[in-house]
TORKOL-4160 file (C-alpha; in steps of 0.2 Angstrom, whole numbers, padded with zeros to 4 digits, m for minus):
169
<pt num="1" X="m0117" Y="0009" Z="m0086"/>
<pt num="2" X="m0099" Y="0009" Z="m0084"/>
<pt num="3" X="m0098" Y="0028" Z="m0082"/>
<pt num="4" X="m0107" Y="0027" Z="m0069"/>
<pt num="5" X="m0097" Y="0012" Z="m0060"/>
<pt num="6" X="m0082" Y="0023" Z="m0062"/>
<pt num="7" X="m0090" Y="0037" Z="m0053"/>
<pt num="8" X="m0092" Y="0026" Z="m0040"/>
<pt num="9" X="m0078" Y="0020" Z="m0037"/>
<pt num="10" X="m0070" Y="0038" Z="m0039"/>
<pt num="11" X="m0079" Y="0045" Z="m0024"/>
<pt num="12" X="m0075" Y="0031" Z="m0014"/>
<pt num="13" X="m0057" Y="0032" Z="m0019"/>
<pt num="14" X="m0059" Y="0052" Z="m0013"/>
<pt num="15" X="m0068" Y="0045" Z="0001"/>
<pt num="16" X="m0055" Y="0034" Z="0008"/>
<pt num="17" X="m0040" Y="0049" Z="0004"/>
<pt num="18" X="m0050" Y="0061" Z="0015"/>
<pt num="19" X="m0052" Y="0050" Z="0028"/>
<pt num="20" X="m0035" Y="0045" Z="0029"/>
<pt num="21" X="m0029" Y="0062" Z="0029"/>
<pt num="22" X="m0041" Y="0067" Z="0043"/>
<pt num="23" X="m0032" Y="0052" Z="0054"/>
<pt num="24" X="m0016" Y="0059" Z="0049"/>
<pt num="25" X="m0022" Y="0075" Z="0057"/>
<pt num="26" X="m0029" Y="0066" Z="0070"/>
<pt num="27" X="m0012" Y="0058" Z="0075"/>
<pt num="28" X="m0001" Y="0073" Z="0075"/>
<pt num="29" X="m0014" Y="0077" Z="0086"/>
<pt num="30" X="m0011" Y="0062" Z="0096"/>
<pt num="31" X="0009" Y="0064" Z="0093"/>
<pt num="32" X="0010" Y="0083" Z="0098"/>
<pt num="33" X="0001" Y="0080" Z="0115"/>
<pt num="34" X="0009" Y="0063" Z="0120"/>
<pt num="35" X="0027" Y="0067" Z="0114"/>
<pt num="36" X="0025" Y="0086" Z="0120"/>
<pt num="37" X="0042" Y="0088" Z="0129"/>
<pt num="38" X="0051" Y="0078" Z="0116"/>
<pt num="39" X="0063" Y="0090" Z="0105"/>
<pt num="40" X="0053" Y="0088" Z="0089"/>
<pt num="41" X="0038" Y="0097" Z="0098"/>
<pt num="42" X="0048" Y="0109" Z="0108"/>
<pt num="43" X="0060" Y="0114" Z="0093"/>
<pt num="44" X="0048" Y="0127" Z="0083"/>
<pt num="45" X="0059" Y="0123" Z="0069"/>
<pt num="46" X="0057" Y="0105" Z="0068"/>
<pt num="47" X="0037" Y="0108" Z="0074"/>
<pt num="48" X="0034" Y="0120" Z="0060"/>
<pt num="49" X="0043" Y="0109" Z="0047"/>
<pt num="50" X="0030" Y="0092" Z="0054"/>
<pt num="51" X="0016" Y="0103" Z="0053"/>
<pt num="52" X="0018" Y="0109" Z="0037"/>
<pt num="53" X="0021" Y="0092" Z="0029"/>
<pt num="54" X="0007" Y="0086" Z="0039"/>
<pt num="55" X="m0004" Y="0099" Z="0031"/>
<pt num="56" X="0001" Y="0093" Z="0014"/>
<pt num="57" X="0001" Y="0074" Z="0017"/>
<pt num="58" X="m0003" Y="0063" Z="0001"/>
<pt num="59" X="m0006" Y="0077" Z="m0008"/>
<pt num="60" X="0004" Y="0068" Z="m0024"/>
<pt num="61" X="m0012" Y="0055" Z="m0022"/>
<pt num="62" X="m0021" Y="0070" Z="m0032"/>
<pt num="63" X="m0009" Y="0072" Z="m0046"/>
<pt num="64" X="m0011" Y="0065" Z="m0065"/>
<pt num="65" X="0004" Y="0053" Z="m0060"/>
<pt num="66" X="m0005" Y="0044" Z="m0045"/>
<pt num="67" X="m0024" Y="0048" Z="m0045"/>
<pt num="68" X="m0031" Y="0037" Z="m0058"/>
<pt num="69" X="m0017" Y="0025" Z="m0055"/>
<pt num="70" X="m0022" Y="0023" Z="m0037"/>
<pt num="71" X="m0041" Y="0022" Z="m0040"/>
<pt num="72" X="m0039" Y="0010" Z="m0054"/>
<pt num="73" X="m0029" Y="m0002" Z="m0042"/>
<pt num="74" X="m0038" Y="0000" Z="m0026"/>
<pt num="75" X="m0055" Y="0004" Z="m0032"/>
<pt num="76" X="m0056" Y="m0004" Z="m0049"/>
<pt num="77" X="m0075" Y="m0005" Z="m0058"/>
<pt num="78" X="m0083" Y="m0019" Z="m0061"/>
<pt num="79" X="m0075" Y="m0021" Z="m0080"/>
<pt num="80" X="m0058" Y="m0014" Z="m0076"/>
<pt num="81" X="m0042" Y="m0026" Z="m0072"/>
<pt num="82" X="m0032" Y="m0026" Z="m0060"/>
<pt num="83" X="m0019" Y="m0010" Z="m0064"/>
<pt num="84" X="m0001" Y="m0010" Z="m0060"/>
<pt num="85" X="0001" Y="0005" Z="m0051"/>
<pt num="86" X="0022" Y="0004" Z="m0048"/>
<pt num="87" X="0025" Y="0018" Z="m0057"/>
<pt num="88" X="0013" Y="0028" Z="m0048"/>
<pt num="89" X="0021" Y="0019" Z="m0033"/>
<pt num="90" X="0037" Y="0026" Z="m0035"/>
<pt num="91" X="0032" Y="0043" Z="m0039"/>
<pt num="92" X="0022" Y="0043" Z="m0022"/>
<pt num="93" X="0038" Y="0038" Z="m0014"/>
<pt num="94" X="0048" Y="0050" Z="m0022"/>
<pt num="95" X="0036" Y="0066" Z="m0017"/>
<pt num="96" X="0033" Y="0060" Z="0000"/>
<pt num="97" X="0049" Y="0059" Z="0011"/>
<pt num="98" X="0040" Y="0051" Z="0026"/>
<pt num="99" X="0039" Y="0033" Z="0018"/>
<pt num="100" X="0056" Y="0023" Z="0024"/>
<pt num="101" X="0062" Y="0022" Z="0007"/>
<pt num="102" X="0063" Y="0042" Z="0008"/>
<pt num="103" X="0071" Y="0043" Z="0023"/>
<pt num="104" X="0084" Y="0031" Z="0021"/>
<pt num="105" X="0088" Y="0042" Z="0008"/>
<pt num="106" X="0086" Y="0060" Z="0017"/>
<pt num="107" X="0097" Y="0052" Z="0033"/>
<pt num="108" X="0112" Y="0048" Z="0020"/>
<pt num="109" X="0111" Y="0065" Z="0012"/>
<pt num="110" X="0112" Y="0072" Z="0031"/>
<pt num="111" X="0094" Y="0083" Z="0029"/>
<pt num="112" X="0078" Y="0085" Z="0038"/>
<pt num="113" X="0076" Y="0063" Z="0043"/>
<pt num="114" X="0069" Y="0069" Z="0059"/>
<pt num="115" X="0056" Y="0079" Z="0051"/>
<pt num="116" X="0050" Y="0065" Z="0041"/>
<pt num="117" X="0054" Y="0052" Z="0054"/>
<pt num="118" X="0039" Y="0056" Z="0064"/>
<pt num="119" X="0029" Y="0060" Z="0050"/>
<pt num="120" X="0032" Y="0042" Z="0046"/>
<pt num="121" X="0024" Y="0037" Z="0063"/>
<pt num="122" X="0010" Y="0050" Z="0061"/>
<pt num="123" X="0004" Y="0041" Z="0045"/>
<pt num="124" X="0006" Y="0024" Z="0050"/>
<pt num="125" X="m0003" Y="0030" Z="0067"/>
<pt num="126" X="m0016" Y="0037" Z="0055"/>
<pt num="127" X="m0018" Y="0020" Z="0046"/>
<pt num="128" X="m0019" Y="0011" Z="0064"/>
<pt num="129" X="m0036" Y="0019" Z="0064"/>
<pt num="130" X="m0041" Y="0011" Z="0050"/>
<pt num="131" X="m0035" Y="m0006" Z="0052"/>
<pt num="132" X="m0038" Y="m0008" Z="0070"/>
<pt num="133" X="m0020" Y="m0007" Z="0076"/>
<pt num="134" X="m0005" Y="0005" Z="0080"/>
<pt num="135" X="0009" Y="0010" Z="0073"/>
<pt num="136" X="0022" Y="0000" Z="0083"/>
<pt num="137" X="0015" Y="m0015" Z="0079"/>
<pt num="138" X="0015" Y="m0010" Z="0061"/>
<pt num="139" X="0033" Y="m0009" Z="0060"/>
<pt num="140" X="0035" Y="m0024" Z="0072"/>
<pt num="141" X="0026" Y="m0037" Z="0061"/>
<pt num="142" X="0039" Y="m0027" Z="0044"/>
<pt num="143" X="0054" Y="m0023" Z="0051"/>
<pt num="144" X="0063" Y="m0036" Z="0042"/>
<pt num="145" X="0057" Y="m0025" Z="0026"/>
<pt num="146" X="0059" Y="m0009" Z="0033"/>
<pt num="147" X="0077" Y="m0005" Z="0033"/>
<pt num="148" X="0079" Y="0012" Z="0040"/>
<pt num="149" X="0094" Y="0019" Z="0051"/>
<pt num="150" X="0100" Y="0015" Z="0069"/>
<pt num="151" X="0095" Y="0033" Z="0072"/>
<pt num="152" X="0078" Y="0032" Z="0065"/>
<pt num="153" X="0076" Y="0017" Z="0074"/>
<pt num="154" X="0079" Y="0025" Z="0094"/>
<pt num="155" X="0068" Y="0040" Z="0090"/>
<pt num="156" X="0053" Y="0029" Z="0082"/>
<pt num="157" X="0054" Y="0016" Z="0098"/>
<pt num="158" X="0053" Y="0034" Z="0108"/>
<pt num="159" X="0038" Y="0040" Z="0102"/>
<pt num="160" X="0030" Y="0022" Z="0102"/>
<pt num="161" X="0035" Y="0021" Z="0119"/>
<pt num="162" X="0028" Y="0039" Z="0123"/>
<pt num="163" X="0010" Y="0033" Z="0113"/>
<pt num="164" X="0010" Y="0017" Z="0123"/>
<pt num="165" X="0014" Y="0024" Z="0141"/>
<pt num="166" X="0000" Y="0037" Z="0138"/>
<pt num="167" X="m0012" Y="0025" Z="0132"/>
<pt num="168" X="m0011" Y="0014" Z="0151"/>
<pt num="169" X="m0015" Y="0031" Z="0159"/>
């Protein structure tokens, strides 16, 4: 019965979002011990503000504009097409600051880019674990797509450097 197909593939839509948001945990986890005398660790303010939107990651992936959306898309039933989810793309994107295309925009208007630049690099740390690789070489193999500023830039190849130095010891 398609009800139950639906089911399904709901829990393992739910599955997969608790999953990734226990790797995100995971690497702030990672971030916090392996950048832990960089500014963004020392600075309570900028610690408190990463935590915090750490602790709320993804949390728009449960909302009436992206849940069913996503699930349709990622984890459709066997009699369901293919959705176009790019509405419920760009509502993701505009309630979660740490994909690029958020902070471009947070670095023009001068507020909190920092914050969501290493929770940027927390998530796609977290979807290394997934996918069997790391966040640098995430943004390596789409940084001719990924258009963020020169600042951004340094401080991501900071932390890269920090995850990759600790990983050789």
């Amino acid at each position: 019965m398609e009800i139950f197909e639906q089911i399904k593939k709901t829990r393992e839509y739910l599955d997969y979002i608790e999953e990734h948001c226990q790797n995100v945990q995971k690497a702030w986890e990672e971030i916090r011990t392996k950048c832990k005398d960089m500014f963004f660790i020392e600075d309570m303010n900028f610690f408190m503000n990463i935590d915090n939107n750490v602790k709320k990651h993804d949390l728009s992936k449960m909302s009436e504009y992206e849940f069913v959306q996503y699930r349709k898309a990622f984890y459709p039933s066997d009699n369901e097409t293919k959705y176009d989810m790019s509405e419920a793309w760009e509502h993701h994107k505009a309630n979660n600051p740490h994909h690029w295309e958020r902070l471009t925009e947070e670095y023009k208007k001068g507020q909190h880019w920092i914050v969501h630049c290493v929770h940027m690099i927390i998530d796609w740390t977290a979807m290394g674990y997934k996918f069997g690789d790391t966040a640098k070489s995430y943004y390596e193999k789409n940084k001719d797509k990924i258009d963020i500023p020169d600042d951004a830039v340094k401080l991501i190849y900071q932390i890269f450097e920090r995850l990759e130095n600790n990983e050789k010891t």
